[in-house]
VOGU-3710 file (C-alpha; in Angstrom, 3 decimals, decimal comma):
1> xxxxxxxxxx> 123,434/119,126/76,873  124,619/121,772/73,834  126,097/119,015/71,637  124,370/118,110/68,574  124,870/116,181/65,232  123,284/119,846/63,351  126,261/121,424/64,715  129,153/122,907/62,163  132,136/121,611/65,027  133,586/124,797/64,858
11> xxxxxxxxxx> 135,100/125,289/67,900  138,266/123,242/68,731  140,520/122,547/71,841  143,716/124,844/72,654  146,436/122,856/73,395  146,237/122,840/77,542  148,698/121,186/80,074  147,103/119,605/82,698  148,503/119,556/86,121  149,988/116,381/87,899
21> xxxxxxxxxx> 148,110/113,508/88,721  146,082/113,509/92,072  147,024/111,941/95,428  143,999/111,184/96,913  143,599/109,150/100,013  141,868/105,673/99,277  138,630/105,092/101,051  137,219/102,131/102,242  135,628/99,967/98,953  132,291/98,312/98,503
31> xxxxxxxxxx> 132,901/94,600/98,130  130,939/91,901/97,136  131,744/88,827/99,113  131,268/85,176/98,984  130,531/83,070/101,956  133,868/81,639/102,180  135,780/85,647/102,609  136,833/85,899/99,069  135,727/88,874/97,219  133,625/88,008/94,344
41> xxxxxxxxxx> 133,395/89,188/90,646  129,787/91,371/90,101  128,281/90,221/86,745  129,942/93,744/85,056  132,985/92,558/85,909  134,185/95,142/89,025  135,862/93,818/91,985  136,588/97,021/93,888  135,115/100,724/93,205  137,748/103,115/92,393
51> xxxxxxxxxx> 138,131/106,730/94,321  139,707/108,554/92,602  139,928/109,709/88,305  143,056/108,819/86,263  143,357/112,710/85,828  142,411/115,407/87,478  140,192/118,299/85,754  141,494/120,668/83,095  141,594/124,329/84,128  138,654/126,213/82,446
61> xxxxxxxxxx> 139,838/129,395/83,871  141,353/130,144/80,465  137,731/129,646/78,332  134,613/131,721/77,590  131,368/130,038/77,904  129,849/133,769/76,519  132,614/133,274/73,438  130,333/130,456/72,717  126,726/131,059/72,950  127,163/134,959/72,084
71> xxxxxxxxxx> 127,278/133,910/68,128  124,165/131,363/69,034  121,476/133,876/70,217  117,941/132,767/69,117  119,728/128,918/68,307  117,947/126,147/70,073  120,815/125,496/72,651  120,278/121,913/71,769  122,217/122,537/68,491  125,043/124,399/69,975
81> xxxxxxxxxx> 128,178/122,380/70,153  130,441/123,187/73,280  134,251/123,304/73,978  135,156/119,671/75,346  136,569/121,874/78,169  133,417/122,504/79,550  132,241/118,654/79,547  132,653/116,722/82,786  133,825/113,150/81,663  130,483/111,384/82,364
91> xxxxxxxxxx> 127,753/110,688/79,809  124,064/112,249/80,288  123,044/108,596/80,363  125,644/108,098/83,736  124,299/111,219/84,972  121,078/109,639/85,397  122,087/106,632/86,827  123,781/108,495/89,919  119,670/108,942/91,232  120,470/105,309/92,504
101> xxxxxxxxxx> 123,595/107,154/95,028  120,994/107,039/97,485  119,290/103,560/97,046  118,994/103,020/100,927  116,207/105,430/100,983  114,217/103,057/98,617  115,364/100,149/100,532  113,866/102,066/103,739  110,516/102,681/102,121  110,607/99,214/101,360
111> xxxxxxxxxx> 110,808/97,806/104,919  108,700/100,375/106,367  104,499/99,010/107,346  103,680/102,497/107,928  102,289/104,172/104,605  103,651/107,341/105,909  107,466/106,282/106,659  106,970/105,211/103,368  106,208/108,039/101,795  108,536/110,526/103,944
121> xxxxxxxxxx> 111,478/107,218/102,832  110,462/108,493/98,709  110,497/112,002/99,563  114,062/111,602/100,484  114,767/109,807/98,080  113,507/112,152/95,393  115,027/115,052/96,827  118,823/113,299/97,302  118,255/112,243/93,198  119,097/116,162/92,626
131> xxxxxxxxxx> 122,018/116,422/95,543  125,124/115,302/93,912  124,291/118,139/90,999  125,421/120,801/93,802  128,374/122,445/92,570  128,394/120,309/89,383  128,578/123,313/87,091  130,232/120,849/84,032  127,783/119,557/81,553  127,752/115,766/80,649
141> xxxxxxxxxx> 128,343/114,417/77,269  125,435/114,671/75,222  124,351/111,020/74,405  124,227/109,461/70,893  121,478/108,166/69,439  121,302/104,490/70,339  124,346/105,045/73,434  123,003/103,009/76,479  124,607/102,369/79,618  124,483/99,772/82,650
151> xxxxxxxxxx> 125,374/99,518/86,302  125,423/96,351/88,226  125,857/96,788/91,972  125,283/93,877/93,773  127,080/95,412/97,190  124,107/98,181/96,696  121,027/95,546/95,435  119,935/96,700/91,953  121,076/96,921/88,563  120,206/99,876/86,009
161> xxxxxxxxxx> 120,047/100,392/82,060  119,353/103,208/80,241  119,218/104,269/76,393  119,467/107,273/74,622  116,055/106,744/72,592  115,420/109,747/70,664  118,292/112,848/69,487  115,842/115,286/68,323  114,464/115,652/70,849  116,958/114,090/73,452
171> xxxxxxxxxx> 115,391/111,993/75,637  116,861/109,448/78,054  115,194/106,485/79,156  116,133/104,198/82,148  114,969/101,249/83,828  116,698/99,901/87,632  115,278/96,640/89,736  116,161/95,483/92,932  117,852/91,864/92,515  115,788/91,035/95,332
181> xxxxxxxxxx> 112,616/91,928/93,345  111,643/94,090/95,696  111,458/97,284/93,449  111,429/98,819/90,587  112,602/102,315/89,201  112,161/103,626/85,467  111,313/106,656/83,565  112,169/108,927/80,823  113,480/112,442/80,995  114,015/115,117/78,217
191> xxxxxxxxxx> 115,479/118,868/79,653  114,851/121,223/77,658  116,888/124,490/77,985  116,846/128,014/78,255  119,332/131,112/77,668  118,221/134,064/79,641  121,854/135,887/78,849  123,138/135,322/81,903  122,014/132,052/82,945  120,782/128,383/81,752
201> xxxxxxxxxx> 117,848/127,083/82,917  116,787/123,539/82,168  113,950/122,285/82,262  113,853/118,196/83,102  110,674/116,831/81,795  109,701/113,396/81,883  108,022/111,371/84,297  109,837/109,515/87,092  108,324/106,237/88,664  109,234/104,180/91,772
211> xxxxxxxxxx> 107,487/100,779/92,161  107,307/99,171/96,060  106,178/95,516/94,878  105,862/94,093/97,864  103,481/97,076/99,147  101,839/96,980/95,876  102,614/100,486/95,633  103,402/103,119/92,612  104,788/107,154/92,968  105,473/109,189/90,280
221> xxxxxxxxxx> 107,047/112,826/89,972  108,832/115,100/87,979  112,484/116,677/89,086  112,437/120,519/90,060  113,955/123,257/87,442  117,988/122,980/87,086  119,522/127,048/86,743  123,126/127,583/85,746  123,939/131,266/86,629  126,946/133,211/85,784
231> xxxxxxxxxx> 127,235/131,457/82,370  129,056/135,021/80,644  131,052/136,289/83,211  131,543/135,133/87,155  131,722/132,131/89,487  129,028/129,864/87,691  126,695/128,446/90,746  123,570/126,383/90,426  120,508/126,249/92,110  116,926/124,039/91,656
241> xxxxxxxxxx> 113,914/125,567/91,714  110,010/124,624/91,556  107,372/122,794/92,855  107,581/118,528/93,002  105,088/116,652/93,560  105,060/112,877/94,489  101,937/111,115/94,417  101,161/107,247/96,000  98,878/105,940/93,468  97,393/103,348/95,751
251> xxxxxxxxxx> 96,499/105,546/99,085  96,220/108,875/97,386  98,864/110,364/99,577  100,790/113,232/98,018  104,119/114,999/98,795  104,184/118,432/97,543  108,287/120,087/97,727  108,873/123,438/96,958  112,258/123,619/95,863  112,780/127,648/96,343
261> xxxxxxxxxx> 114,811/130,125/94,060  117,101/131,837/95,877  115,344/135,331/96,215  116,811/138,722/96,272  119,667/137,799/98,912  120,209/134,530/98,744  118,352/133,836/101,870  116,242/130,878/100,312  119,340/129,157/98,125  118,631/125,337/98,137
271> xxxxxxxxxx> 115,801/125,475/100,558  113,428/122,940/100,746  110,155/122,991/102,068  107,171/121,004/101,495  104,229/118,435/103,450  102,811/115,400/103,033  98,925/114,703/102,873  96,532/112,299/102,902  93,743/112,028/100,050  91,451/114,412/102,648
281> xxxxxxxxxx> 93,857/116,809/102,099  94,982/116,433/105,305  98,158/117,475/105,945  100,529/114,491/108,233  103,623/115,981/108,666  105,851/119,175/107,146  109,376/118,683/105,444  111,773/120,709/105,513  115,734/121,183/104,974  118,295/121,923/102,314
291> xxxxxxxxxx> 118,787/119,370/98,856  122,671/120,523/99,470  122,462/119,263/102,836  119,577/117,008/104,573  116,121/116,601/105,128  114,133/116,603/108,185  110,337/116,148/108,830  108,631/117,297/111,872  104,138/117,157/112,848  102,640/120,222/111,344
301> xxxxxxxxxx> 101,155/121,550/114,539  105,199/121,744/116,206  105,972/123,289/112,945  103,268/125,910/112,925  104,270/126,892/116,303  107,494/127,096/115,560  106,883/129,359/113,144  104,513/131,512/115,035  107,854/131,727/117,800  110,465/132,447/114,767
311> xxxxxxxxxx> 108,112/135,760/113,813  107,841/136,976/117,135  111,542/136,960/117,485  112,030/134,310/120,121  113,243/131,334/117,758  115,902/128,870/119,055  119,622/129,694/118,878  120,564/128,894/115,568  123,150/125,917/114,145  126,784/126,822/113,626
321> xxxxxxxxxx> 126,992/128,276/110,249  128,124/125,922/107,287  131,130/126,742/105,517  129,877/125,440/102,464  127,408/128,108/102,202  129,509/130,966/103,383  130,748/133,390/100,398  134,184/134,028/100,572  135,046/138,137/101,020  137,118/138,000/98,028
331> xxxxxxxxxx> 134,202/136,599/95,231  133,015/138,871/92,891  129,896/140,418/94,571  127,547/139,004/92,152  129,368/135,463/91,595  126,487/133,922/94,388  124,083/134,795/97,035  125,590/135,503/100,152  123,904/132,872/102,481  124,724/133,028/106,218
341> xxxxxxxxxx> 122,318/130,096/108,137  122,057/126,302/107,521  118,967/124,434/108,110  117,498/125,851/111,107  116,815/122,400/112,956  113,627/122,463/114,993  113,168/120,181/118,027  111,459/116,822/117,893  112,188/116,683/114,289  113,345/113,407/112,786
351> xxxxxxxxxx> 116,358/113,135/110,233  115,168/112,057/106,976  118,516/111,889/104,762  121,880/113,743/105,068  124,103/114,234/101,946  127,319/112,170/101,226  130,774/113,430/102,116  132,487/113,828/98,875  136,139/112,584/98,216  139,326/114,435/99,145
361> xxxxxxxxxx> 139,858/116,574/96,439  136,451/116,292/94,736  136,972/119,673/93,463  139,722/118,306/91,544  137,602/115,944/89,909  135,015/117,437/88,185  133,217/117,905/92,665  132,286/113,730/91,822  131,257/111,905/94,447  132,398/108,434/95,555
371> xxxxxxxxxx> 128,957/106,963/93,823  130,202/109,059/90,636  133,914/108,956/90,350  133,209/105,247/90,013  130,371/105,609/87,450  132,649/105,336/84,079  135,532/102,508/85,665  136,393/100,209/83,226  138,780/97,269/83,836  139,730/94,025/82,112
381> xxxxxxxxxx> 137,665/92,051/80,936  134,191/94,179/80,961  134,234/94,793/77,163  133,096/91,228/76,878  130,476/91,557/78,838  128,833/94,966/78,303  126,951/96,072/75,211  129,056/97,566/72,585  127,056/101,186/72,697  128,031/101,311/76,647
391> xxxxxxxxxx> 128,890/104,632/77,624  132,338/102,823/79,102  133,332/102,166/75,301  132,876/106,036/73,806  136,339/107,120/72,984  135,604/110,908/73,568  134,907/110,055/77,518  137,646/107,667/77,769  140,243/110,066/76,737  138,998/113,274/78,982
401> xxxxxxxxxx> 139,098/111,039/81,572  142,556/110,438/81,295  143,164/113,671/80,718  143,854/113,702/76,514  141,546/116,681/75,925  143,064/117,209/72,651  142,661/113,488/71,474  139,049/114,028/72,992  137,861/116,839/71,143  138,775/114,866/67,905
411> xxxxxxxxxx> 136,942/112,172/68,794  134,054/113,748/69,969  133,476/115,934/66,774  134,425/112,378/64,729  131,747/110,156/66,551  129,404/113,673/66,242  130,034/113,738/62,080  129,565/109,894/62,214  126,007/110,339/63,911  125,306/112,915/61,274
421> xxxxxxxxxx> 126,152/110,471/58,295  124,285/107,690/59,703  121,189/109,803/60,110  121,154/111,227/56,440  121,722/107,784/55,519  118,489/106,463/56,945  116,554/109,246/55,490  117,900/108,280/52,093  117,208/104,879/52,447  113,899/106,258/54,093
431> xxxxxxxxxx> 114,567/103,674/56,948  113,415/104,233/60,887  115,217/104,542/63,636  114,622/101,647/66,209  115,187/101,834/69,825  116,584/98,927/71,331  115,747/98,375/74,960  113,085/100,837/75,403  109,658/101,101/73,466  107,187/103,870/73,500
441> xxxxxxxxxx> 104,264/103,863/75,820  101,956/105,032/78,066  102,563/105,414/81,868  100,411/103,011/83,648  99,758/105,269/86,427  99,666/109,166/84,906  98,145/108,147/81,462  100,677/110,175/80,388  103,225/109,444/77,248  106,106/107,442/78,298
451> xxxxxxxxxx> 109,507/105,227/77,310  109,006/101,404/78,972  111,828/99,289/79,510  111,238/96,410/76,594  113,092/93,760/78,591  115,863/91,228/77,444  119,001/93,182/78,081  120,440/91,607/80,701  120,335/88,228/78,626  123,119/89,646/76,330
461> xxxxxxxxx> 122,308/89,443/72,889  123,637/92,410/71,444  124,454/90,541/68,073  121,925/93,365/66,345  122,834/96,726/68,582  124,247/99,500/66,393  127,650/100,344/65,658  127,898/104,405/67,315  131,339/104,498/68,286
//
């Protein structure tokens, strides 16, 4: 995110009108039920997932990103404080959490025998973490020091907390089990961004981990390279980029997935390709597909001679063409690759994952999906339960949500100067910062420097937590 507690708050919100609220069609809702019918209470108190927001998104039509970051050249864009406008009405911290959209994938690699469906099960999984970003071009709220945030979904099998451990530099830690201790899902992630002029490229370090207990099995990887274009002037679209690799640290298996830029025309936008091999280095199947669309995987020696076919000109009739990836005639001609072909299927291959439908009218709310729009849904009763730095409680969010950017902005550059004053308190008093839920570490399985879950939240003693908001 841009938002800081170094920055001036400069820039305020014009006064905007937003448009009437949205009719959306209500889709079926993930319940919870006992063994008598009833529907039952989760532990965070919701009954039944909303689908749709209480407002729909504020036009940005009228705003200047290049206004903005034209008087911040050479500025660490981690100190630039943006427009509210350009927020979507989710924390970073919720952001994170929507990795767990696609929990069935884990829940496949956990039933699986085969080391391989196993693998091919985390592969998908890893690659639909990154899916619900397409078309995303809104940046979440930058978290404050100390924010955390939970999700209970006992329809779905897991629950999932995360802190906001460090500001400088921001870094997000989060932590997810299966209630049927069956896995477990944590790691720590810290972007850091990049302003080439016309684009922002961030950079998501951090190491993720997915534990399989009952296989006794650990993978670990790192998400691919997030790019913004069209940040000055344009359609903004977004692409991922860059190698992933996924590594089993019990067979020494390894999924390599190159994530490829878009190239000169576009014909490579959101292409995935990548294979999976054994710790001979031999190769046991070939993935391949889009991370806007699906996944397949197919035996590299049907691949290879599919290949061989496709550059001697006799490849398979292709798919009917997506519309999604179709560039309208009337878009400015450098607004996004022109892209004419889906995922060219080849035969024999096996579906690995397929991407969600998103919700009538997702465009109208901020392109959420279902797993997302319900993400920040607060109802009666919850405040008692949750911690009082949930991301539910921040006043900022709350109000964009409902649509009072004006009431937002203030709040947001308010809880901003209160972050600031707390912090040159502490350096007065020459007191540390302590993280609550998370404690610096090492990752068990890269050696490498990581944030471990400390345990205890879900008892509920948050007598000591911080007062942010």
């Amino acid at each position: 995110g841009f938002d800081s507690d170094n920055s001036s708050g400069d820039f305020s919100e014009a006064n905007n009108k937003g448009p009437e609220m949205l009719d959306l069609e209500p889709h079926q809702s993930n319940k919870t039920e006992k063994h008598n019918g009833e529907t039952e209470i989760q532990e965070n108190g919701i009954k039944r997932h909303r689908t749709s927001l209480p407002a729909p998104m504020f036009s940005r039509s009228d705003f200047s990103v290049w206004s903005i970051l034209k008087k911040c050249i050479g500025l660490e864009l981690s100190k630039i404080t943006m427009p509210i406008v350009f927020n979507e009405p989710l924390s970073f911290l919720q952001r994170i959490t929507e990795y767990m959209e696609h929990i069935y994938l884990i829940n496949k690699a956990c039933s699986h025998t085969d080391p391989l469906e196993r693998m091919q099960a985390v592969a998908a999984f890893a690659v639909s973490a990154v899916a619900s970003q397409w078309e995303r071009t809104g940046k979440p709220f930058n978290p404050l020091l100390g924010e955390t945030y939970e999700l209970t979904r006992e329809d779905l099998g897991f629950r999932f907390i995360s802190e906001q451990v460090s500001h400088h530099p921001p870094i997000s830690a989060f932590y997810s089990e299966g209630l049927n201790k069956d896995f477990i899902f944590h790691g720590s992630i810290y972007p850091k961004l990049k302003f080439w002029g016309k684009s922002i490229e961030a950079e998501p370090r951090g190491t993720i981990t997915l534990e399989l207990l009952k296989h006794n099995e650990a993978y670990t990887w790192t998400n691919p390279t997030c790019c913004v274009h069209n940040v000055i002037i344009g359609k903004l679209w977004l692409e991922q980029y860059g190698v992933v690799e996924i590594i089993n640290h019990s067979t020494g298996d390894k999924c390599v997935l190159n994530f490829k830029p878009c190239g000169l025309f576009g014909k490579e936008l959101h292409r995935v390709e990548g294979y999976i091999q054994d710790k001979h280095r031999k190769k046991l199947c070939v993935i391949y597909g889009k991370w806007t669309e699906c996944l397949w995987c197919t035996d590299p020696t049907t691949y290879e001679t599919y290949k061989k076919n496709e550059k001697r000109g006799s490849e398979p009739k292709k798919k009917s063409v997506s519309e999604e990836d179709i560039k309208s005639e009337n878009d400015e001609a450098d607004d996004m690759p022109e892209v004419q072909d889906t995922v060219q299927f080849i035969p024999g291959s096996k579906l690995l994952w397929r991407i969600n439908s998103r919700p009538p009218n997702s465009s109208q709310m901020y392109n959420f999906t279902s797993f997302a729009v319900s993400l920040n849904e607060l109802e009666k009763g919850m405040e008692a339960i949750l911690a009082p730095t949930d991301c539910r409680l921040r006043p900022d969010i709350r109000n964009m949500e409902n649509g009072n950017m004006d009431v937002a902005s203030r709040e947001k550059e308010r809880l901003e100067e209160k972050q600031r004053a707390a912090r040159k308190e502490r350096a007065k008093d020459e007191v540390e910062w302590h993280t609550r839920w998370f404690h610096q570490g090492t990752n068990p399985y890269t050696g490498t420097p990581d944030w471990l879950y400390s345990g205890g939240y879900f008892d509920r003693n948050f007598s000591d937590c911080p007062d942010i908001y």
